[in-house]
C-alpha positions in Angstrom: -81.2 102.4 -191.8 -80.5 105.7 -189.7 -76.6 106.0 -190.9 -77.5 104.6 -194.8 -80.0 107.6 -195.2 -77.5 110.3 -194.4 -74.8 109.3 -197.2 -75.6 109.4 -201.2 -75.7 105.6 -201.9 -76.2 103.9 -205.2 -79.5 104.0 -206.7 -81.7 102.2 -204.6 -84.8 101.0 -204.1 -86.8 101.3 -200.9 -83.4 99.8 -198.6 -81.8 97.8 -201.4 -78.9 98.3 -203.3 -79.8 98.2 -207.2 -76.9 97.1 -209.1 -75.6 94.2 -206.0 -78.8 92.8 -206.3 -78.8 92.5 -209.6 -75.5 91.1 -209.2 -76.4 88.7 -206.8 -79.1 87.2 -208.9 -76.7 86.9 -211.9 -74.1 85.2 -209.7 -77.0 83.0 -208.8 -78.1 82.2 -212.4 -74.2 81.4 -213.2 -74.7 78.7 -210.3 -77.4 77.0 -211.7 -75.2 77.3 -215.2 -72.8 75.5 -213.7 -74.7 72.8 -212.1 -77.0 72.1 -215.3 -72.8 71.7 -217.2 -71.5 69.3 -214.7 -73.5 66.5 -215.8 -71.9 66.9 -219.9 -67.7 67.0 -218.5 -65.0 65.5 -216.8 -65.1 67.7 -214.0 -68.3 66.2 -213.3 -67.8 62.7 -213.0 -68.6 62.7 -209.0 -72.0 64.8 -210.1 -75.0 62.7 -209.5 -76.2 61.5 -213.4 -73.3 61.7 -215.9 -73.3 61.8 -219.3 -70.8 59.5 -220.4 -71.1 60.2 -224.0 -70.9 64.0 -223.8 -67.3 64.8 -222.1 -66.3 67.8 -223.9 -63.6 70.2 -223.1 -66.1 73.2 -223.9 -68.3 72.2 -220.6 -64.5 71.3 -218.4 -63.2 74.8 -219.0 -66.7 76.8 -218.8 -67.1 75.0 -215.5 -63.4 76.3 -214.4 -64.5 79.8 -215.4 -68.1 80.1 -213.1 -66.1 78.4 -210.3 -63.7 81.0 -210.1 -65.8 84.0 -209.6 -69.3 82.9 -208.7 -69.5 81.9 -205.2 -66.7 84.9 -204.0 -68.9 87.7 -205.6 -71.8 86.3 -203.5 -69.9 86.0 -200.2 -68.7 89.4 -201.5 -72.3 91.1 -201.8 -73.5 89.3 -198.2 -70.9 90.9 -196.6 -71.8 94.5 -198.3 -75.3 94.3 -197.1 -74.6 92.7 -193.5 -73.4 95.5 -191.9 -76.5 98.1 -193.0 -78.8 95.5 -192.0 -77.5 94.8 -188.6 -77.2 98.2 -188.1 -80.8 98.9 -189.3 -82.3 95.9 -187.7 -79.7 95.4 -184.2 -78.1 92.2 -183.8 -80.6 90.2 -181.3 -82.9 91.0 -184.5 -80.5 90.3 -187.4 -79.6 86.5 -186.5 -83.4 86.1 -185.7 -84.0 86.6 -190.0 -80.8 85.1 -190.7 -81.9 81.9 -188.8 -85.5 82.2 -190.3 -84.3 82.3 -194.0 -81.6 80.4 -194.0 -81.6 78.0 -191.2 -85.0 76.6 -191.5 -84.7 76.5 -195.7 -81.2 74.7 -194.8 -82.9 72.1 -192.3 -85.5 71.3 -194.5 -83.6 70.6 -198.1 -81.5 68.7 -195.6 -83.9 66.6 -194.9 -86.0 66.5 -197.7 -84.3 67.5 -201.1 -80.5 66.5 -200.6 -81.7 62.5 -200.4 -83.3 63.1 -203.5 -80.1 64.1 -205.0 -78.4 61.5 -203.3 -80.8 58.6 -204.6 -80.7 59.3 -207.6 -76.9 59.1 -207.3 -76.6 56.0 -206.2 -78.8 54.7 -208.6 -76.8 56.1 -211.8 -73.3 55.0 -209.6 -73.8 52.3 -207.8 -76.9 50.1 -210.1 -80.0 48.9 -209.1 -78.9 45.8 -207.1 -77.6 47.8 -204.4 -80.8 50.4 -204.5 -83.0 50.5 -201.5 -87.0 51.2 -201.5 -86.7 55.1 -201.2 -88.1 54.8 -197.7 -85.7 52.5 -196.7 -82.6 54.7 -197.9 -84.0 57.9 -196.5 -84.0 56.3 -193.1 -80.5 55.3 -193.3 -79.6 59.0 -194.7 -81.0 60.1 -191.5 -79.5 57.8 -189.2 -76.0 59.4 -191.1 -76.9 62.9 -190.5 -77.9 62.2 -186.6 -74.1 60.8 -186.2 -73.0 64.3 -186.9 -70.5 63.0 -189.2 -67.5 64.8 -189.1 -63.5 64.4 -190.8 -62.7 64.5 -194.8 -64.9 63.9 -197.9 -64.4 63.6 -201.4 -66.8 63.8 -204.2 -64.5 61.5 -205.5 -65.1 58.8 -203.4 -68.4 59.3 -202.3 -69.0 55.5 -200.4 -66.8 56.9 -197.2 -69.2 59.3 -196.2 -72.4 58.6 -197.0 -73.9 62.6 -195.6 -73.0 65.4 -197.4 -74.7 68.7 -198.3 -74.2 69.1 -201.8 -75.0 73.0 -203.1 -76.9 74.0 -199.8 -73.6 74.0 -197.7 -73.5 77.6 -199.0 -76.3 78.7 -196.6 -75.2 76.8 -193.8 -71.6 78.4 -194.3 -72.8 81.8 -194.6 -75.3 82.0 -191.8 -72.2 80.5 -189.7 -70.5 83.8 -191.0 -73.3 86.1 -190.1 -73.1 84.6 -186.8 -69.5 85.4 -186.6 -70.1 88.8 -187.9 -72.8 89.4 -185.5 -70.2 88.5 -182.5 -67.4 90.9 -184.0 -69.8 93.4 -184.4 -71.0 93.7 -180.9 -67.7 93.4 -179.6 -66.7 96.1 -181.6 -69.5 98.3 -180.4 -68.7 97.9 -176.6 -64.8 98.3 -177.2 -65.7 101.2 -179.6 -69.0 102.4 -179.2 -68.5 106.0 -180.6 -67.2 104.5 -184.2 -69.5 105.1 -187.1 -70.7 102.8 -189.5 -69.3 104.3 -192.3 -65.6 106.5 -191.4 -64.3 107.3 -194.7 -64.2 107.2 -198.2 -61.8 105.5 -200.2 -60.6 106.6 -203.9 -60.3 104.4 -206.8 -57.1 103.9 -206.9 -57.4 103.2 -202.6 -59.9 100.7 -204.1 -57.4 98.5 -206.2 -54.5 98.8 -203.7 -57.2 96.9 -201.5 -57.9 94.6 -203.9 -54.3 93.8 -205.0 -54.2 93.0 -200.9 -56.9 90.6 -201.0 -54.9 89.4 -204.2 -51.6 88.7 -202.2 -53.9 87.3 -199.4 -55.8 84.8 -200.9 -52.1 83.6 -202.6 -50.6 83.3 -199.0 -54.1 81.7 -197.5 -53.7 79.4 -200.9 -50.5 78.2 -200.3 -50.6 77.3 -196.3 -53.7 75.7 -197.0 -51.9 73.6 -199.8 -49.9 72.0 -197.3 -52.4 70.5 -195.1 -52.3 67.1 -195.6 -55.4 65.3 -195.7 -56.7 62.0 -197.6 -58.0 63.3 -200.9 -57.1 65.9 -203.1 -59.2 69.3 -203.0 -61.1 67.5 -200.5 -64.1 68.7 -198.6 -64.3 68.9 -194.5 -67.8 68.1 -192.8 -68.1 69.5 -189.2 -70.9 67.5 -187.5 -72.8 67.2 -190.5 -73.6 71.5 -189.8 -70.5 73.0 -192.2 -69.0 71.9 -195.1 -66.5 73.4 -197.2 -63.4 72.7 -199.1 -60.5 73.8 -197.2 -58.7 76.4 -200.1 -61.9 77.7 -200.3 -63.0 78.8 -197.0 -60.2 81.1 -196.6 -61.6 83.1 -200.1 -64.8 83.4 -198.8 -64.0 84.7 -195.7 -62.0 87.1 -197.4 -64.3 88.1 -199.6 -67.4 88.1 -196.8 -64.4 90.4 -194.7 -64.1 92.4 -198.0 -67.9 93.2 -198.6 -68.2 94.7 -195.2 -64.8 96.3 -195.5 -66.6 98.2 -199.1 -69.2 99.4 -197.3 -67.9 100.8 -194.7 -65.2 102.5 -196.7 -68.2 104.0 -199.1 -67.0 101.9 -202.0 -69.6 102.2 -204.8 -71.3 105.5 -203.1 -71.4 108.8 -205.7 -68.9 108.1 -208.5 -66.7 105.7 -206.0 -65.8 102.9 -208.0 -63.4 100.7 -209.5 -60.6 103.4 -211.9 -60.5 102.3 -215.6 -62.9 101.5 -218.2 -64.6 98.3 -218.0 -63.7 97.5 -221.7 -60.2 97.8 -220.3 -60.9 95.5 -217.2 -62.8 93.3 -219.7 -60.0 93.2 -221.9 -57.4 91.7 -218.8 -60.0 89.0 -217.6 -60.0 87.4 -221.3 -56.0 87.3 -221.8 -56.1 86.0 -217.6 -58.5 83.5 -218.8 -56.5 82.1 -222.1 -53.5 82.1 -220.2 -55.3 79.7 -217.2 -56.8 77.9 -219.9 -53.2 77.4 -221.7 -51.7 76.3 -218.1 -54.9 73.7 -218.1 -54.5 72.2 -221.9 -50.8 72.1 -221.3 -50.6 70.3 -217.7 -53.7 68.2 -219.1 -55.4 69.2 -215.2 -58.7 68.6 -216.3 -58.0 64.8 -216.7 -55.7 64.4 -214.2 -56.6 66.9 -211.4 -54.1 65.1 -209.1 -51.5 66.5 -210.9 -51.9 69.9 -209.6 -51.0 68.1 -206.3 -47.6 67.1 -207.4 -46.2 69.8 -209.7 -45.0 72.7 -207.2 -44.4 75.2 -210.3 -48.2 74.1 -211.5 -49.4 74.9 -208.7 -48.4 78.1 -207.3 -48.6 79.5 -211.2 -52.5 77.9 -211.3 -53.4 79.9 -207.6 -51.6 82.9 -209.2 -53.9 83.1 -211.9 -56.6 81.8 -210.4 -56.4 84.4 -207.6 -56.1 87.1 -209.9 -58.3 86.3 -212.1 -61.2 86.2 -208.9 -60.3 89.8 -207.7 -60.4 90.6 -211.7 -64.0 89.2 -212.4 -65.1 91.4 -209.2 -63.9 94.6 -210.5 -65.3 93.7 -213.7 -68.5 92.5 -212.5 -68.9 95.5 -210.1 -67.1 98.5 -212.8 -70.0 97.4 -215.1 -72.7 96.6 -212.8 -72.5 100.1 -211.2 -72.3 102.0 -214.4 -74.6 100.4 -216.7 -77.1 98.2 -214.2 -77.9 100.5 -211.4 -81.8 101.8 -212.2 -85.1 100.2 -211.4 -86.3 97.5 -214.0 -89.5 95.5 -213.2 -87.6 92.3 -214.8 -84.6 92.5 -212.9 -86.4 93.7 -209.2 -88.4 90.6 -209.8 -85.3 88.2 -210.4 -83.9 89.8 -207.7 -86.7 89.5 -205.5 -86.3 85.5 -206.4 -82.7 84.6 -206.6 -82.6 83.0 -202.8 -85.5 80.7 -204.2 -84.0 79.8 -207.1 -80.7 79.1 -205.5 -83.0 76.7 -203.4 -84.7 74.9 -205.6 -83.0 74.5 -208.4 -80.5 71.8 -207.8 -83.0 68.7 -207.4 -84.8 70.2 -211.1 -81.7 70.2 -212.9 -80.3 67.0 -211.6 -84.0 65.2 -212.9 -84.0 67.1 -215.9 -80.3 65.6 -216.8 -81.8 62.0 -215.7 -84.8 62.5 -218.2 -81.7 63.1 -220.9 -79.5 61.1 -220.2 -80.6 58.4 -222.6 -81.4 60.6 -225.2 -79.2 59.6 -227.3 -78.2 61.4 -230.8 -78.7 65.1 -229.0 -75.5 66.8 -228.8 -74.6 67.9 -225.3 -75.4 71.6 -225.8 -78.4 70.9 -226.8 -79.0 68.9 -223.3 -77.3 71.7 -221.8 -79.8 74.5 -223.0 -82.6 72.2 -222.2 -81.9 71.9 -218.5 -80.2 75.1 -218.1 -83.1 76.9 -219.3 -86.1 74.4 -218.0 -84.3 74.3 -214.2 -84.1 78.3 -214.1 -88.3 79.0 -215.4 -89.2 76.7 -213.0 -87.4 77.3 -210.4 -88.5 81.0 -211.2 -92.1 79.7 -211.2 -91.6 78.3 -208.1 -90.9 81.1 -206.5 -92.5 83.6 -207.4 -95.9 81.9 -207.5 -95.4 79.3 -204.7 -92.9 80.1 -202.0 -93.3 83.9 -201.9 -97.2 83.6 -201.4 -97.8 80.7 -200.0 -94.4 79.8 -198.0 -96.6 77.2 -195.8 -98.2 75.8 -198.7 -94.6 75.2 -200.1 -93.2 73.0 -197.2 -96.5 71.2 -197.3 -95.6 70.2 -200.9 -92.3 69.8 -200.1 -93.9 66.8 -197.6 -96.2 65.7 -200.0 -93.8 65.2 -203.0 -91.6 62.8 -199.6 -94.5 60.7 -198.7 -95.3 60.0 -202.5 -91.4 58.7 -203.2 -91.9 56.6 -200.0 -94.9 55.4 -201.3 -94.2 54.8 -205.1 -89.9 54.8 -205.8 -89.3 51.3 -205.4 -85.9 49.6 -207.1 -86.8 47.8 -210.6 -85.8 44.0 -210.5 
């Protein structure tokens, strides 16, 4: 990392970038947060086991919160790092990694976890009489994925499509973005070939000028992409079963992706570069942005009625306001703090770090069993079910990683295989 060497970075240890990958692996825990909440609220009544007895606000307007900031900060810190590493590692190289550890761990939860997932969803949804042998329903899950199926989804209505990619359309979408990067980059190189990696450095105030850009941006993105029609609302697009994203979110994660590289080659978070203001102070704006989005929610009753954001033109261009500005405001706060206070090496949080992928990986097919093994627990309050699978679905999934996949990465897809043939073998429906 020839050009990385020559400037004063962030702390750093051996290549990496302390405090973002401490960041990452935070954003990561907040996902599986999220996912163990969506069985215990009304938000997640598409979500494959659902509590019926435990709709609470509490879990409704948590949810809202993570959703906001957590998947932009991690498009955020992918675009940071991507142009050091393609840089460091040239770009035939670059998508050669980025197609070993994403693309292969995206083909094989594909084919292996997701159906899982999506079992178990129809047997909480749809009842036992019209449960297949799991054998029998994994074949015709495949036979939906080799159509390629393309056009809208909704988690709402989940019997139109059958394929769908649940939490691991994130790695699909981002190594489609490295690929784009890669092609920009190389473009850029033979047009410009004498640029360098790093030109200039903006100040702090340079730094929230940007930021209240990407603000006014994501607003404008917001907006056009309101008026698309399409079926559903908020609705998902598949492209041959490959990419799948909703479509008012894929303009904020390119932005944000755009953004990370734009940081680094700027020298954001290099020296004392960072974010003006004291976090306390940054702190202080994200609460009063997050009572006011939650007022705008209690008041328009959104929560149970998310149509209704649909309708109501004043709703809806004051709910992206916020909504917007309170994502740009959970960055500055995430990264103000993270660079002051969480940028030195710690054996706990290089080791979480060193795990987060994994845990993104396999968490999602722990926490949805865990919330079937509670779900008729009845007499436990739903923070109590909440902590159990919140806390279970992250040690293992920690577990896993660090003792399983990191050492013995073949071993791992032979279990993976194993853990198939047994549910062919064994998960048959109850008459």
């Amino acid at each position: 990392m020839n050009e990385i060497m020559t400037q004063t970075l962030p702390e750093s240890s051996g290549n990496r970038i302390l405090f973002l990958d401490n960041m990452r692996y935070l954003m990561v825990v907040f996902v599986v947060l999220f996912h163990a909440g969506m069985s215990y609220g009304t938000l997640g009544r598409h979500w494959a086991v659902g509590d019926a007895v435990a709709n609470i606000k509490l879990f409704d307007m948590t949810l809202l919160i993570i959703d906001i900031f957590a998947m932009p900060v991690l498009f955020f810190i992918a675009g940071y790092f991507a142009l050091p590493n393609i840089q460091k590692k040239s770009p035939g190289v670059f998508l050669k990694d980025k197609f070993m550890r994403l693309g292969i761990p995206w083909l094989i939860s594909i084919i292996f976890i997701v159906p899982i997932i999506a079992y178990i969803y129809r047997y909480k949804h749809l009842g036992r009489k019209q449960l297949l042998s799991y054998g029998q329903f994994w074949i015709n899950w495949m036979k939906t994925v080799s159509d390629f199926p393309t056009g809208f989804w909704s988690p709402m209505y989940p019997n139109i499509v059958n394929f769908n990619q649940t939490a691991y359309w994130f790695i699909s979408l981002l190594l489609f973005f490295f690929i784009i990067f890669t092609i920009i980059y190389i473009l850029k190189k033979r047009i410009c070939p004498s640029s360098s990696i790093q030109e200039k450095m903006h100040s702090g105030k340079t730094m929230l000028l940007i930021m209240l850009s990407v603000w006014l941006l994501n607003i404008i993105m917001s907006v056009l992409v309101s008026m698309i029609p399409s079926p559903f609302p908020d609705p998902f697009i598949i492209i041959a079963g490959v990419l799948q994203f909703q479509t008012w979110r894929l303009a904020t994660y390119i932005i944000y992706f755009a953004l990370g590289v734009y940081a680094f080659s700027r020298n954001w978070f290099v020296k004392d570069n960072n974010f003006p203001g004291h976090p306390l102070l940054w702190i202080a704006i994200c609460i009063i942005l997050c009572f006011g989005l939650g007022l705008i929610v209690i008041l328009s009753n959104l929560l149970s009625n998310m149509e209704s954001i649909q309708t109501d033109s004043g709703l809806i261009i004051t709910f992206m306001l916020l909504r917007s500005l309170l994502r740009e405001t959970f960055l500055v706060v995430f990264m103000s703090i993270a660079f002051r206070y969480w940028n030195r090496p710690h054996k706990i949080n290089e080791t979480f770090a060193a795990n987060s992928y994994n845990i993104y990986l396999v968490h999602l097919p722990l926490v949805v069993v865990l919330q079937l093994l509670l779900v008729n627990l009845m007499g436990t309050s739903s923070l109590v079910k909440f902590g159990i699978v919140s806390s279970l679905s992250l040690l293992m999934s920690y577990a896993i990683s660090r003792y399983v996949i990191k050492p013995h990465p073949r071993l791992s897809v032979a279990a993976v295989l194993v853990i198939f043939l047994l549910m062919v073998i064994f998960v048959y429906p109850q008459v």
